[in-house]
MIPAGU-154578 format. One record per atom (N, C-alpha, C, O): x, y, z. Coordinates in steps of 0.001 Angstrom, whole numbers, plus 500000, padded with zeros to 6 digits. Layout:
N
XYZ...
END
This chain:
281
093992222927151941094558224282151883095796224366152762095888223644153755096601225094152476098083225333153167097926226584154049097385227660153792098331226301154773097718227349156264099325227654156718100047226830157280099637228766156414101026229599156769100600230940157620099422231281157725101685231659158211101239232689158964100134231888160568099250232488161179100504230799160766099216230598161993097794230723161708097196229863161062097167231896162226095591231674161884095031232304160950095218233492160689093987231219160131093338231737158951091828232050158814090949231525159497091670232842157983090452233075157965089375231755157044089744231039156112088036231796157696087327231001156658087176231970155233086902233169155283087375231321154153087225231971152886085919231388152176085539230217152152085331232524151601084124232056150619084667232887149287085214233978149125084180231671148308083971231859147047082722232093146099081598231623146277083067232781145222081741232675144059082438233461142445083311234293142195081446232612141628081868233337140187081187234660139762079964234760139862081627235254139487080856236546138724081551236777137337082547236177136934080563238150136414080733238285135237080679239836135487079658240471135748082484240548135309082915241378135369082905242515133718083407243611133471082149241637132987082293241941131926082124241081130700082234239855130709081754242070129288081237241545128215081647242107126755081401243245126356082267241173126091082803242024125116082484241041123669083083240144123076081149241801123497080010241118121823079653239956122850079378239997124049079775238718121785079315237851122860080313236898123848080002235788124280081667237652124111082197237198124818081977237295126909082077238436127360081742236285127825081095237011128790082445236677129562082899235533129544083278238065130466084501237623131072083658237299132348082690237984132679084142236085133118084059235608134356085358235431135467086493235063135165084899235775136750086179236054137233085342235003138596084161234690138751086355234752139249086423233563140751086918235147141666087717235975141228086281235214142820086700235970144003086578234974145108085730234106145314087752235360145825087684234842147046087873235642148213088772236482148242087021235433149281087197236497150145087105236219151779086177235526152196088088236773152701088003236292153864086666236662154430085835237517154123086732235707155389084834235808155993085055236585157091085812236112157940084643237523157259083960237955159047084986239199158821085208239538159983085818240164157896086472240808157624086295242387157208085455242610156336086879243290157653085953244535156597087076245032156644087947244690157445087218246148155543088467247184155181089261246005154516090276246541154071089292244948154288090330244439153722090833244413152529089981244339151644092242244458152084092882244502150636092344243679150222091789242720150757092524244154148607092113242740147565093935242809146538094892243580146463093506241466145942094554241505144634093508240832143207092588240021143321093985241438141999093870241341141124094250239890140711095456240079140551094025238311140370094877237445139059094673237641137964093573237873137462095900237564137329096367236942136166097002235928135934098215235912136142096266234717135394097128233867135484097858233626134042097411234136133014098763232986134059099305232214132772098939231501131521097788231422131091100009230981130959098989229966129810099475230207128748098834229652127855100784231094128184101356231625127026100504232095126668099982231510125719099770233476127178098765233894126041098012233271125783096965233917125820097767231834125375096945230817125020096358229797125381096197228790124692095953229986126596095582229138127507095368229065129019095925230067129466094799228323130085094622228895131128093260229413131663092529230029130887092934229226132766091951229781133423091600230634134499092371230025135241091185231390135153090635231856136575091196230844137858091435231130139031091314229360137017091468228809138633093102227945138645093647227094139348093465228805137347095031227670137351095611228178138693096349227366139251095433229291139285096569229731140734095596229484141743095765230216142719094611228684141841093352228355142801094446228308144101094092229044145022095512227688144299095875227132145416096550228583146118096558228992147279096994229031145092097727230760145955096514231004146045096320230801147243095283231385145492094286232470145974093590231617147169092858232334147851093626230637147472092667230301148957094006230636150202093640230950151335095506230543149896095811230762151062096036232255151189096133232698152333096108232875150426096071234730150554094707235440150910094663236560151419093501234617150566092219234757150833092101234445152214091296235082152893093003233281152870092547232423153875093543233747155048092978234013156109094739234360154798095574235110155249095044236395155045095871237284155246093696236849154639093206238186154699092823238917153633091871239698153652093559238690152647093109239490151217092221238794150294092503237609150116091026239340149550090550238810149073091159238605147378092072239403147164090882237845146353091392237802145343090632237790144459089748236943144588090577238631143220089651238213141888090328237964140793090862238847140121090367236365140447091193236219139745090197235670138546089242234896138604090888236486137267090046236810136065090556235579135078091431234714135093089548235994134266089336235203132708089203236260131849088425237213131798090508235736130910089883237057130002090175236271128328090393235065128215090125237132127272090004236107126211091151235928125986091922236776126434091885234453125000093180234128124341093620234277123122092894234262122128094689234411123119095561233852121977095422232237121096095756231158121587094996232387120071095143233214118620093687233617118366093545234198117290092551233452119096091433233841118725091158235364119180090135235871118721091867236055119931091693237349120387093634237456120746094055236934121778094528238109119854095403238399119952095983239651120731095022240092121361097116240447120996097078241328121699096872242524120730097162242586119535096224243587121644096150243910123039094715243584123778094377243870124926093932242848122681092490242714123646092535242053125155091703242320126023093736241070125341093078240273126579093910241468127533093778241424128756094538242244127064095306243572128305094546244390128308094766245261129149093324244576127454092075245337127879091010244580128848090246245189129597091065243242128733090127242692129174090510242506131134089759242399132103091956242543131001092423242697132423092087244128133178091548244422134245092842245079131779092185246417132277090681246436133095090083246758134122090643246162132502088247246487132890088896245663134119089202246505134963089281244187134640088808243588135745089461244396136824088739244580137804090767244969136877091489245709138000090246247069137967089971247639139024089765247361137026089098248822137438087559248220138057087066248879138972086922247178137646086181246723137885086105246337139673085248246665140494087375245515139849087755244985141118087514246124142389086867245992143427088244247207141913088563248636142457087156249044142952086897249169144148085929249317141584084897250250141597084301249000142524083138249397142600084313248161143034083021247406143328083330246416144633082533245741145284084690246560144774085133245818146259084259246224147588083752245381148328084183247300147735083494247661148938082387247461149085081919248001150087081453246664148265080670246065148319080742244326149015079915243418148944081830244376149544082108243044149863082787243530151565082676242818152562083237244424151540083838245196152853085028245204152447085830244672153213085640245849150998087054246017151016087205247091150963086304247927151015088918247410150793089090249029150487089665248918149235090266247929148816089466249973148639089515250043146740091285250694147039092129250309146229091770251691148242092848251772148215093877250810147919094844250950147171093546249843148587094439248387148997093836247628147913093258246613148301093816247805146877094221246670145549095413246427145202096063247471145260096114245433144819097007245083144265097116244354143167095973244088142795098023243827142349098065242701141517098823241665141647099850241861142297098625240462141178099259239091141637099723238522139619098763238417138855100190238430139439100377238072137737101561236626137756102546236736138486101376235312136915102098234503136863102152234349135627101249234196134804103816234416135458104329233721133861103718235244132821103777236433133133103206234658131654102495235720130557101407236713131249101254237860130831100530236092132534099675237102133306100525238030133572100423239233133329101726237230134286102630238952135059103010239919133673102888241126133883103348239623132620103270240468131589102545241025131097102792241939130311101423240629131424100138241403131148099525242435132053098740243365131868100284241849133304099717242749134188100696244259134395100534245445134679101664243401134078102739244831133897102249245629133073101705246667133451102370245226131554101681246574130941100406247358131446100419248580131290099530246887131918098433247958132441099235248465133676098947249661133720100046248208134651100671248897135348101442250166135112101273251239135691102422249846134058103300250601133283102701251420132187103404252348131788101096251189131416100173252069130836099401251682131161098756250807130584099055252371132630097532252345132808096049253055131930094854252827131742097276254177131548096103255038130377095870254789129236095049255302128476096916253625129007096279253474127456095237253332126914094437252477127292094940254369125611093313254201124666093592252400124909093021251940125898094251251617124241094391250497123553093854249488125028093031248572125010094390249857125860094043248915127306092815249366127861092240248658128687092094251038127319091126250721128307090185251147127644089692252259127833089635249999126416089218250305125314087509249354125638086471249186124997087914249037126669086618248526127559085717249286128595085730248854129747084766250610128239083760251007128911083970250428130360084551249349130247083694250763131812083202250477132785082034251041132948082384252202132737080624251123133217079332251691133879079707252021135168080195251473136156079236253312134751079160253998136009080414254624137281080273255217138350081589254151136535082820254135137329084120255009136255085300254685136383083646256238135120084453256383134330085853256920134764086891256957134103085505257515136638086751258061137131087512257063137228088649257443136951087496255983137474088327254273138198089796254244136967089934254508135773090470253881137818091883253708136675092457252487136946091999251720137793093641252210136138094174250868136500095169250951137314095930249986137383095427252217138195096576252021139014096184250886140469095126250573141013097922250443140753097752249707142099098352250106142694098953251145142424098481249422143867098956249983145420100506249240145217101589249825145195100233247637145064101555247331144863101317245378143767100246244863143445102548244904143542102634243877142187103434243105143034104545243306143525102607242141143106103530240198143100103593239712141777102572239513141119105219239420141162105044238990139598105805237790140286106619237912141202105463236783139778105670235176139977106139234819138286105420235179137354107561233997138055107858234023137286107895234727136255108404234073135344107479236199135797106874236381135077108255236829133683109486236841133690107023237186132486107668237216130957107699238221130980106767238686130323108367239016131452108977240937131503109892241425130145110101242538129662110344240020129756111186240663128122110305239228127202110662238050127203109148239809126516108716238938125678110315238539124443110688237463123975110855239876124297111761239571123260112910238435123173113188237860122120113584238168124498114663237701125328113643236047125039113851235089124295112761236295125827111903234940126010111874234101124544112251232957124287111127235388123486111004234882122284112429233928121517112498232797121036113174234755121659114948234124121017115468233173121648116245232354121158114997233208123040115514231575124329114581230481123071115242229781122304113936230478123047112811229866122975113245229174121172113405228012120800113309230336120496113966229640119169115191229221119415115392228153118836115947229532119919117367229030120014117524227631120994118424226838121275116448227780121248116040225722122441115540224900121029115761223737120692114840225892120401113908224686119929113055224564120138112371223734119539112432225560121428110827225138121717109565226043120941109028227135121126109427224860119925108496225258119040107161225392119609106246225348118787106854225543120803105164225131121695105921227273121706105611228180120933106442227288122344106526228949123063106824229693121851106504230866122038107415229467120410107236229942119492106474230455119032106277231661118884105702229225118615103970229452118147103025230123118852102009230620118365103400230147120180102556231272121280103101232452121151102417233457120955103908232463121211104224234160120533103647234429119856102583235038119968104241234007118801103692234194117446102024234496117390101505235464116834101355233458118080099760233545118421099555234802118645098825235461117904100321235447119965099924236322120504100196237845120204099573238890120393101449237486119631102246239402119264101866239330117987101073240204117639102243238433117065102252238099115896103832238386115261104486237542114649104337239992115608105719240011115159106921240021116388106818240078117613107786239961115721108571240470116820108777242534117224109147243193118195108415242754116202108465244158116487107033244177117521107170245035118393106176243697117583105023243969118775105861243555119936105969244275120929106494242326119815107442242301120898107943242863121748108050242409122887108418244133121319109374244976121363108643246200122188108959246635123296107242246760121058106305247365121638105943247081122798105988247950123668105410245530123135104594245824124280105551244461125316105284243299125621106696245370125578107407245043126330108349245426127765109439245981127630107911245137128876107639245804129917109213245978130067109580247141130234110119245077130037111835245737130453112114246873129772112758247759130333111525247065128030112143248174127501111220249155127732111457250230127180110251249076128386109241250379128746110031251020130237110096252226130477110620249880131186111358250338132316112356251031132172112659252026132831113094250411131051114495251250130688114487252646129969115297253566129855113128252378129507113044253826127982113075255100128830112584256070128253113560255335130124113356256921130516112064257655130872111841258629131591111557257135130385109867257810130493109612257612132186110096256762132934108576258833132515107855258961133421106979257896134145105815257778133761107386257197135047106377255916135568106012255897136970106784256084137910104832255667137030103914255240138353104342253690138698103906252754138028105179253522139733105861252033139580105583252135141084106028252956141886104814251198141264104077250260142973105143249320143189105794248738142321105304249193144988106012248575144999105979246776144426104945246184144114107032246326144411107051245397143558107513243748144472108639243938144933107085242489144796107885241555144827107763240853143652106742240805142966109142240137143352108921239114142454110061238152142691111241238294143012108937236663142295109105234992142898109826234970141528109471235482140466110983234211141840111587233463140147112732231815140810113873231795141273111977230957140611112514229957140224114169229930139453114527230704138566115208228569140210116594229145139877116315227845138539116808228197137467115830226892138515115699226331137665114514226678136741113794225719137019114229226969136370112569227407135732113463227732133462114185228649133070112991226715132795113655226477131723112731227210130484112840227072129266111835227993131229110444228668130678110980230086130723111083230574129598111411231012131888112289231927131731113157232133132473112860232746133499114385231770132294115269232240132953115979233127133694116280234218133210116319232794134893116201233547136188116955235005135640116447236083135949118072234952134892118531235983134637117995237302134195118363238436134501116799236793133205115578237819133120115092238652134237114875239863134252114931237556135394114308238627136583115483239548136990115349240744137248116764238796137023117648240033137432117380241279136586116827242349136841117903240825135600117680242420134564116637242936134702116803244149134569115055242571135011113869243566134667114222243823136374114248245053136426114480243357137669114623244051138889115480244791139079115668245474140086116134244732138063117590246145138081117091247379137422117049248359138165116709247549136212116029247822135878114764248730136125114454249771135547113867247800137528112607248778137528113226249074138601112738250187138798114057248879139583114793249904140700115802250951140338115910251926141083116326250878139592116953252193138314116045253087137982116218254293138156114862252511137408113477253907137297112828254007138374111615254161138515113532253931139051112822254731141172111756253663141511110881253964142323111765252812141117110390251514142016111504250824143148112720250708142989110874250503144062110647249853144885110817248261144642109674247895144368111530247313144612111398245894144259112056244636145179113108244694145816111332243728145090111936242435145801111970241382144999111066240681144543113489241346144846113366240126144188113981238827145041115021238812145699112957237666144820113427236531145709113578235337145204112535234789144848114873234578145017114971233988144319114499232332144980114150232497146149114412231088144639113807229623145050114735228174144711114169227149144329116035228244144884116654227589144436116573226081144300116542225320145267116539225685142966116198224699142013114717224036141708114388222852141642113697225639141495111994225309141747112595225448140522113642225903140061111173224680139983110964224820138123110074226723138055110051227727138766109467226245136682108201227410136136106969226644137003106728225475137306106275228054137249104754227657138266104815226658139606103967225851139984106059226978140170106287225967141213105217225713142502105121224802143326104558226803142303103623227195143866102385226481142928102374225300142584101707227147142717100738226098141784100885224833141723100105224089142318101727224453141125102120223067140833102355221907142397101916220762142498102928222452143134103342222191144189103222222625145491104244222688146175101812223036146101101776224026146950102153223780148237102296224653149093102308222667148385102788222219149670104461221502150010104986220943150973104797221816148900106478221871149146106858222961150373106296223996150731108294222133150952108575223332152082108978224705150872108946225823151386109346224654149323109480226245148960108329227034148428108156228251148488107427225926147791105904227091147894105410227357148934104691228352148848105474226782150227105085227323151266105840228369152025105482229068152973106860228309151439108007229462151678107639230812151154107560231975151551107429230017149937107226231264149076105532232163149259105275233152148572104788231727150034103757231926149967103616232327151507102495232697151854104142232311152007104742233379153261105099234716152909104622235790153274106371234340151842106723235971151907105957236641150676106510237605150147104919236273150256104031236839149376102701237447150358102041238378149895102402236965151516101191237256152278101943238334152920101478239463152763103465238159153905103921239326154416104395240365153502104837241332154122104446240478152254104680241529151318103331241955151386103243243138151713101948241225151132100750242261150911100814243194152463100818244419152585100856242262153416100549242646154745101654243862154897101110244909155247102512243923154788103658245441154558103263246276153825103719247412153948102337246007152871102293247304152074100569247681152171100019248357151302099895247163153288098577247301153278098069247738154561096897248018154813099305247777155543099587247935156982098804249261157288098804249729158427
END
């Protein structure tokens, strides 16, 4: 484990089942500092184009943010092309409301949730941010918790796909027929594209509950290009949010994951613990 910030906490883990949808059973990984009470949590989402991916692809960010104080529940929810959208943005829905109704059972505070989203997660996680009320997102029952919503306190987006549309046309115009076909898996058109797309939901004028925001983007990253993050951080600070954007010059896509012990994921995973710690203060 990568130990930043000086001293860490011991972290314990375990799996649970946040949820069930027919016979699908969602399972989520929490991690949580030991000997701790009142403490924030964050929400994962991880990556995978829609189509792929698990609970433990960001294992290495959630033990040192766990190990630095916050606990993390980072979810599983179903994929692309066997459950297309919007089910797996319902299935996130339920885990942030889930996370919320049931933290303090661990000694957290349901105030201090946040979300953590990488690549297609951070797009996923945006939309329940940006419609937390949607019928379509929260089309998943909670027991016993019908007041619980999907709002957060505040959003770490790590690379993330904020203009599926932009992404979609990079992507034909490379040639990369792998991110094609995941689209395609996942929206099916480009007009869903369009729909459930978090830059043009920032820009459209409408009324938004926007938490403060950091977001990690790689200067090399050939998955989405950095220029994207400029525009969606111009963007959601134009509709009154709050944002950090920090750029990593010449990291690829998923650099912290991939690499957690580089001097820039460890960089970067500094100013991701002092962003929770600022806004949880």
């Amino acid at each position: 484990m990568t130990v930043i910030n000086g001293s860490t906490y011991e972290v314990l883990t375990e799996d649970l089942e946040f949820g069930r949808v027919g016979d699908a059973v969602l399972l989520a990984r929490l991690y949580r500092p030991k000997g701790v009470s009142g403490f924030p949590a964050i929400v994962d989402v991880h990556g995978g184009a829609w189509t792929g991916g698990d609970r433990l692809n960001n294992a290495p960010m959630h033990e040192v943010i766990a190990a630095a104080g916050t606990a993390v529940l980072a979810l599983d929810f179903r994929l692309a092309p066997a459950v297309p959208y919007p089910g797996s943005v319902a299935d996130i829905n339920l885990g942030i409301r889930w996370l919320k109704a049931n933290v303090a059972r661990w000694g957290g505070n349901a105030e201090l949730v946040g979300g953590l989203g990488t690549s297609s997660g951070a797009h996923q996680l945006l939309l329940n941010v940006l419609r937390p009320r949607d019928p379509r997102y929260l089309a998943l029952p909670l027991a016993n918790a019908a007041d619980v919503d999907a709002n957060l306190a505040y959003l770490i987006l790590c690379w993330p796909i904020s203009d599926p549309v932009a992404r979609y046309r990079m992507a034909r115009a490379t040639g990369n027929d792998r991110l094609v076909n995941n689209h395609h898996a996942f929206f099916g058109t480009e007009e869903t594209m369009a729909e459930a797309n978090p830059q043009h939901i920032v820009e459209s004028g409408s009324s938004l509950k926007l938490p403060p925001a950091l977001l990690i983007q790689g200067t090399n990253d050939a998955n989405v290009t950095p220029d994207m993050a400029d525009r969606f951080a111009a963007a959601y600070a134009k509709a009154g949010g709050q944002i950090t954007l920090r750029k990593f010059k010449g990291q690829p896509h998923t650099f912290i994951p991939q690499n957690p012990t580089s001097p820039a994921s460890v960089e970067a995973l500094h100013v991701i613990t002092d962003f929770i710690r600022l806004q949880t203060r």
